[in-house]
BAPA-186572 format. One record per residue: z negated, y negated, x of N, C-alpha, C, CB in turn. Coordinates in steps of 0.05 Angstrom, whole numbers, plus 5000, padded with zeros to 4 digits. Glycine has a CB too. Example, Ala and Ser with C-alpha at 12.3 -4.5 7.8 and 13.67 -1.06 7.14 Angstrom:
2
484451145264484450905246484450665264481950895226;485850455257485750215273484349995258488650125282;
END
This chain:
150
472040194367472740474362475140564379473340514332;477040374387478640454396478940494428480140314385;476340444440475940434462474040744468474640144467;473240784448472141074455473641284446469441144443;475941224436478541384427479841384454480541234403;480341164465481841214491479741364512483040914503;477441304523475741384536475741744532473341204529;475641934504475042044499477242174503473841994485;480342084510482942174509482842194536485142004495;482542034552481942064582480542304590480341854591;477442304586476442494592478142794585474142454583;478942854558480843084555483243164579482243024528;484442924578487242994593485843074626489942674594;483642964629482442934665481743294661478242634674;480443424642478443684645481943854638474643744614;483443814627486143994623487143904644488243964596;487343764662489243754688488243914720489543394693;485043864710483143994726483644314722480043904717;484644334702484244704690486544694700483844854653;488944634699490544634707492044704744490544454696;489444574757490144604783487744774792490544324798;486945014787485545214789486445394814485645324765;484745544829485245744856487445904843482545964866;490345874864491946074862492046334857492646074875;489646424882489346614880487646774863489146614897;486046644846485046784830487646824802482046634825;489246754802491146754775493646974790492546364763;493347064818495647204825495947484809495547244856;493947604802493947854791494048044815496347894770;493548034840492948204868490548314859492648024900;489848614862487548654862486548724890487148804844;484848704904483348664911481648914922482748524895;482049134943481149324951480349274977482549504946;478149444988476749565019476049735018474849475032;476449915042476350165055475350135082478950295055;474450335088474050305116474750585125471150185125;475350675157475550885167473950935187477650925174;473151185200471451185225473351285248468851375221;473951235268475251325292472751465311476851035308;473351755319471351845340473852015358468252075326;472052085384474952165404474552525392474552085453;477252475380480352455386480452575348481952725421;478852435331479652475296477752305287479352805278;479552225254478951945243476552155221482451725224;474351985217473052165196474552125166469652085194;476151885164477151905137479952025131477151635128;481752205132485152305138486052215115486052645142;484652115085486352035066484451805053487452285046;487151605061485851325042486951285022485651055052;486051204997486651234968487450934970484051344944;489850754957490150464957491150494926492550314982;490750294908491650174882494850044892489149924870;496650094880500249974891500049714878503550184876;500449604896500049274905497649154912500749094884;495849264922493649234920493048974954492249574917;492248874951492248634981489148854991491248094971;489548955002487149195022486349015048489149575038;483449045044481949005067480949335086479148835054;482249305111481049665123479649605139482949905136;476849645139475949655168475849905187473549575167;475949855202476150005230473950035246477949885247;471850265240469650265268469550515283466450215259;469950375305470050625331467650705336471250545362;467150985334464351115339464851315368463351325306;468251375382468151325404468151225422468251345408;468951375443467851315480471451115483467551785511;472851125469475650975486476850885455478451245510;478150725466479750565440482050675428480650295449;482450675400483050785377484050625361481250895366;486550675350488250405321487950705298493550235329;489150455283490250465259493550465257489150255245;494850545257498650515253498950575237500850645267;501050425223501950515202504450405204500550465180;507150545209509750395220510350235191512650635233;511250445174511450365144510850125140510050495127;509149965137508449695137508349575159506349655128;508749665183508749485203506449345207510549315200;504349495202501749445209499649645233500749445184;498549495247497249525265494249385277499049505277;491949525270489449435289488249635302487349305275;486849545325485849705342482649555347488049725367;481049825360478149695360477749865383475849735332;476649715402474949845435472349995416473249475466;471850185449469350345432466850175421468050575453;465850275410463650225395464149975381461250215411;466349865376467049625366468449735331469549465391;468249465315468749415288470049215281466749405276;472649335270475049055271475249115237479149085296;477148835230477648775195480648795200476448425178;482448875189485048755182486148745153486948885198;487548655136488948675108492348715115488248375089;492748885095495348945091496448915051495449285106;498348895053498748985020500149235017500548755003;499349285006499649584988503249614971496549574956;505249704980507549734968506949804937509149934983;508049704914507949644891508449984878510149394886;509550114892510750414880509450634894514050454884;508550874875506351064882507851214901505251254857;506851384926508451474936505851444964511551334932;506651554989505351635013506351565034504951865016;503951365056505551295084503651405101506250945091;504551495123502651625152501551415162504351775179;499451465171497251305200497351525225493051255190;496751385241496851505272494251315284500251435291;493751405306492451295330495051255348490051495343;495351065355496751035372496551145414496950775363;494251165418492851215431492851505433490951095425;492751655409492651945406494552005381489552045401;496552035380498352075357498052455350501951935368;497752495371498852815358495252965349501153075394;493652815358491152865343489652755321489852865355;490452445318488452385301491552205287484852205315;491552315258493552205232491752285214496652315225;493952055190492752105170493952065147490851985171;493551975119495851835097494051695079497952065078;496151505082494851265057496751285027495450855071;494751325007495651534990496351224965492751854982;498651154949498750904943499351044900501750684967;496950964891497051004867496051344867499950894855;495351514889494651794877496452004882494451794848;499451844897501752034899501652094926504651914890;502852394932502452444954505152544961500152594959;507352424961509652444965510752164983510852494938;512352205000513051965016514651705005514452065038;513451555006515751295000518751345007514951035019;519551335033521351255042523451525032520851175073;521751675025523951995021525151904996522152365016;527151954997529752024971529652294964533251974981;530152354931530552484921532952554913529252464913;534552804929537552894915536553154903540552954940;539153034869536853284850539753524857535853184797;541953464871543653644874543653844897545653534874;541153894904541754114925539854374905540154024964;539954344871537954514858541354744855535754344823;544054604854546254744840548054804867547954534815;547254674891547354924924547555194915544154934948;545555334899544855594904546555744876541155634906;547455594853548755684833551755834836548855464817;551256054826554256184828554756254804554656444846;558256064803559356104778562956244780559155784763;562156414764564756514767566756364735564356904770;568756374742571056204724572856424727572455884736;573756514702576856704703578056354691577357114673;580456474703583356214699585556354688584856064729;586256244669588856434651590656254662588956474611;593656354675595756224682597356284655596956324711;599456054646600956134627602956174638601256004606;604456434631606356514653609056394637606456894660;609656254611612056224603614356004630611456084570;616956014614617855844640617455534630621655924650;
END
C-alpha cells in the first residue's frame, strides 16, 4: 500500500509542476489584435486604426501601388515598409493609456497620414493638459480698502 501511496504522490507533484511551467505567454494578459492597412499611390485606404491600450498588434501592410509606401509612426518608433504590390507583417504594442498617435508614409508624408486611435480616444498622447489657460480670459476686479490710521 505504501508503494502506491508514493507512486500516486509522484504522479500528483509531476502533473502540478507540469501546470506549473505552462506558455508564458499565454498567462501574460496581452491581448492580442490585427489590422491591416491598404497603401495605393499617394492614400492609405484605412486613415483610422482602432487598437485596444496595451494591446501586442499585428499590422499588415499591402501595397496596391505602383512605388513603395510605409507605415510611421514616430511615437513608437515604429516603422515598415512594403515595395509595390508587395505584403509585409510587423507588431508593435499598443501604449497602455487611451489617447492618439499619427502615421505617415514616409515616402509621401504630406499626402498619405493617418491615426492610430488607442482605446477609442482621439486626443494625442504626448499632449498635456493645462487646465489654467480656462482663467487667462477671467477679469476680476478687487476694490482694496487701505486703513489710513497711523
Amino acid at each position: 500500500m505504501s508503494k502506491v501511496w508514493r507512486v500516486s504522490f509522484a504522479l500528483l507533484a509531476a502533473l502540478l509542476l507540469a501546470g506549473a511551467c505552462g506558455d508564458e505567454d499565454s498567462d501574460s494578459g496581452a491581448q492580442q489584435q490585427s489590422l491591416s492597412i491598404e497603401a495605393f499611390d499617394n492614400y492609405f485606404e484605412s486613415e483610422t486604426l482602432l487598437v485596444e491600450p496595451g494591446a501586442e498588434v499585428t499590422l499588415t501592410l499591402e501595397n496596391g501601388g505602383g512605388v513603395a509606401h510605409s507605415v510611421t509612426v514616430p511615437d513608437l518608433d515604429f516603422e515598415m515598409e512594403a515595395q509595390s504590390g508587395n505584403t509585409v507583417d510587423s507588431t508593435f504594442t499598443a501604449p497602455t493609456e487611451p489617447g492618439s498617435l499619427d502615421f505617415y508614409c514616409k515616402f509621401h508624408p504630406d499626402e498619405m497620414e493617418g491615426t492610430i486611435s488607442i482605446g477609442g480616444a482621439d486626443q494625442p498622447i504626448e499632449e498635456d493638459v493645462d487646465d489654467d489657460d480656462d482663467d487667462d480670459d477671467a477679469d476680476i476686479d478687487v476694490d482694496v480698502e487701505e486703513d489710513e490710521s497711523p
